[in-house]
C-alpha positions, 0 to 999 in steps of 0.5 A: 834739520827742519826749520826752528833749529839747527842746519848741518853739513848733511848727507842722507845714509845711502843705505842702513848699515847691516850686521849680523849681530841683533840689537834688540837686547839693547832696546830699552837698556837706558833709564834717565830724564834730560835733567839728570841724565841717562844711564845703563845698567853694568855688572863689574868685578867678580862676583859681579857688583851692579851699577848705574853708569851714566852715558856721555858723549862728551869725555872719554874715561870709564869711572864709578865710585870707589868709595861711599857718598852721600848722594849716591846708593852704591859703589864699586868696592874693588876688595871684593872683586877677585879680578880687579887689578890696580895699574898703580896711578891715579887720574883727575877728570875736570868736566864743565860741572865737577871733577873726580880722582880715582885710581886706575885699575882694570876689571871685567865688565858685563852688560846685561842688555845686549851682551852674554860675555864679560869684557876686560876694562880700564876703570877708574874708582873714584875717591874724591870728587867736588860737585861731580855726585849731586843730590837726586841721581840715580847713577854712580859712574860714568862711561865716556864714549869718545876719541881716546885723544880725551882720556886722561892721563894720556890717549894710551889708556885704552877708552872703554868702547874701543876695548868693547870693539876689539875684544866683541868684535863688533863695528866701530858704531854706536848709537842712542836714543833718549826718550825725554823729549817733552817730558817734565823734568822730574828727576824720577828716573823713568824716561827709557832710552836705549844705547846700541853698541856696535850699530843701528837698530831699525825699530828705533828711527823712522825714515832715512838716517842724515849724517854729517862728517866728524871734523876731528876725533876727539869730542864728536865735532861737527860742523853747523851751516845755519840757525834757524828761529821760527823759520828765518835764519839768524844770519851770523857768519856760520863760523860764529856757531862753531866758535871754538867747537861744535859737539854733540854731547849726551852728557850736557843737559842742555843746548849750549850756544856760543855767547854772541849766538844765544844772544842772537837766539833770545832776541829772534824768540822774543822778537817771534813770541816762541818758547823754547821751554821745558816743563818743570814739576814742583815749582807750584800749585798755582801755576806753572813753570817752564825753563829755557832749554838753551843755555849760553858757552864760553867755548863750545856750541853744545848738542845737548840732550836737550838737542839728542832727545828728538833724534835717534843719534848714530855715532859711525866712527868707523865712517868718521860721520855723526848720524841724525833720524826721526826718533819714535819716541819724540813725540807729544800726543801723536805729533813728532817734536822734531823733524828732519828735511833735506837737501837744501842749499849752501850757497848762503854760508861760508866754504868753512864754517869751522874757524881756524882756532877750533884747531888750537889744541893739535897746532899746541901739539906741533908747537910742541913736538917742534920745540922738543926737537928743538930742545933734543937736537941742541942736546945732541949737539951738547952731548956730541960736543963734550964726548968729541975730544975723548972720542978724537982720542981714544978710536975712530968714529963708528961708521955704524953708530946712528944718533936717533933723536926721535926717542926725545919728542915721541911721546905727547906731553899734556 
């Protein structure tokens, strides 16, 4: 990334992956604003009900609402589909905003813009939800295109892309351009984007594709070297941008940054006399009003819509690699609103910018799968001892008898 941003372990796409398939069905398939998302139309059951399904990178269930709301226009009614079949359970999804339970069924799913065929999906209907629908917007679902490792309740629930790219056969990519970049924020719904699934339309970058490698497959986690400010480096320990993670995220609105970051970054703006704002509408007639587009976390740093919308974003799970270009449609009056430059060197940073406790989810696993063979090996040896004298007494050991104790530690428990 270009000065005044964010600098990532990058590599330049040697060349644009090719295909078969045409993307241009999939042009202009997304409607939505920075503030509220942006979302793709989906036909869903039999006959077919039409929805607005908000697009996010950062969860990984496919949910619509089930029941009516007050904030939303329409729902998924499952006793009209003849193809809806329940699975028998339910799923709560808790997200940084809100939370929903629905029931777990699956149904045929077609997208207008792009495919000809229907698909057969996991969906959950959602039948209650706390601030997860909120006044103002136009969508009624959500599509979570990440690792199936985030998908409740467990990863076995199939995620609805990877069904996508089993059963379309199309390569295991995506990618995603929002056009909001500079827009007020007016919640009308009106900025296009355009979401590719399964590859790369040309028509929607310019210059060459920068990728940067997935760190681990949940969230998409990357690494980030450097913060910039009006051209002079924040100086912290790069592991201090990845504190506990760092993501890219179409579903956060905003550039969410580490609390010691952001702090960071509102001393070097104010120090620079720089904005990094957004225009609002409706705030007042007599003057104007503007939000900082960057927000602080807890947990994670965030690359938000906020981030997304001066880039065409390529998500190359086939490759394991998050890709980043020059968007057309990031532009203000002819001028581009962000940039892309590189190579550029590293030997100001860390070797590793990603701290040791960015992995504490899957050491809880070790933790875990080590405990339950713990557990399960003293219960083998307390059921051994109590069959051992009446085995000593009845018949002689079986030499073809094996004890496998790898039943009591194979499924994952979250």
């Amino acid at each position: 990334r270009h000065a005044d941003g964010l600098a990532l372990a990058l590599e330049p796409a040697l060349a644009s992956p090719a295909g078969a398939a045409n993307f241009l069905a999939m042009v202009d398939n997304l409607q939505g604003d920075s503030g509220r998302g942006y979302y793709l139309e989906m036909l869903i059951g039999t006959p077919p009900q039409k929805l607005q399904i908000l697009v996010d990178t950062g969860s990984s269930n496919f949910a619509v609402a089930g029941t009516p709301h007050s904030y939303i226009d329409t729902y998924f009614d499952t006793e009209r589909s003849s193809t809806y079949r329940s699975k028998g359970f339910d799923v709560t999804v808790k997200y940084t905003q809100g939370s929903w339970t629905g029931f777990v069924g699956e149904d045929f799913v077609t997208i207008p813009k792009g495919f000809n065929t229907s698909f057969l999906v996991n969906i959950a209907t959602i039948f209650e939800s706390e601030n997860f629908f909120l006044p103002g917007i136009k969508w009624n679902g959500i599509l979570g295109l990440a690792y199936a490792t985030l998908a409740k309740p467990s990863s076995s629930l199939e995620t609805f892309f990877d069904s996508l790219v089993t059963q379309a056969n199309i390569p295991n990519v995506f990618s995603m351009q929002m056009c909001g970049a500079g827009l007020p924020v007016a919640g009308s719904g009106t900025n296009g984007g355009s979401l590719v699934l399964g590859g790369i339309e040309p028509s929607l970058y310019k210059g060459d594709i920068w990728y940067t490698p997935i760190k681990e497959e949940w969230y998409y986690q990357i690494e980030i070297l450097k913060l910039e400010i009006g051209g002079q480096s924040l100086n912290l320990d790069c592991r201090e941008y990845n504190a506990d993670k760092a993501i890219v995220d179409s579903g956060t609105t905003l550039l969410r940054l580490p609390q010691k970051v952001f702090d960071a970054v509102v001393e070097a703006v104010a120090r620079a006399s720089l904005l990094y704002i957004q225009p609002m509408m409706g705030a007042g007639l007599n003057y104007e009003c503007y939000r900082f587009g960057i927000s602080p976390s807890t947990n994670a740093l965030v690359i938000g819509a906020t981030v997304m919308e001066g880039f065409y974003v390529i998500f190359d799970r086939a490759q394991k690699r998050v890709g980043f270009a020059a968007s057309p449609c990031a532009e203000i009056a002819g001028a581009a609103v962000s940039e892309i430059s590189g190579p550029f060197s590293t030997e100001d940073v860390a070797s590793n910018c990603v701290p040791a406790q960015s992995l504490s989810e899957p050491i809880l696993w070790i933790v875990s799968y080590a405990l339950m063979s713990v557990c399960g090996a003293i219960l083998l040896v307390l059921i051994v001892l109590l069959l051992l004298p009446f085995r000593c007494q009845r018949r002689p050991r079986d030499p073809e008898v094996v004890n496998d104790e790898s039943s009591l530690v194979r499924h994952r428990w979250k």
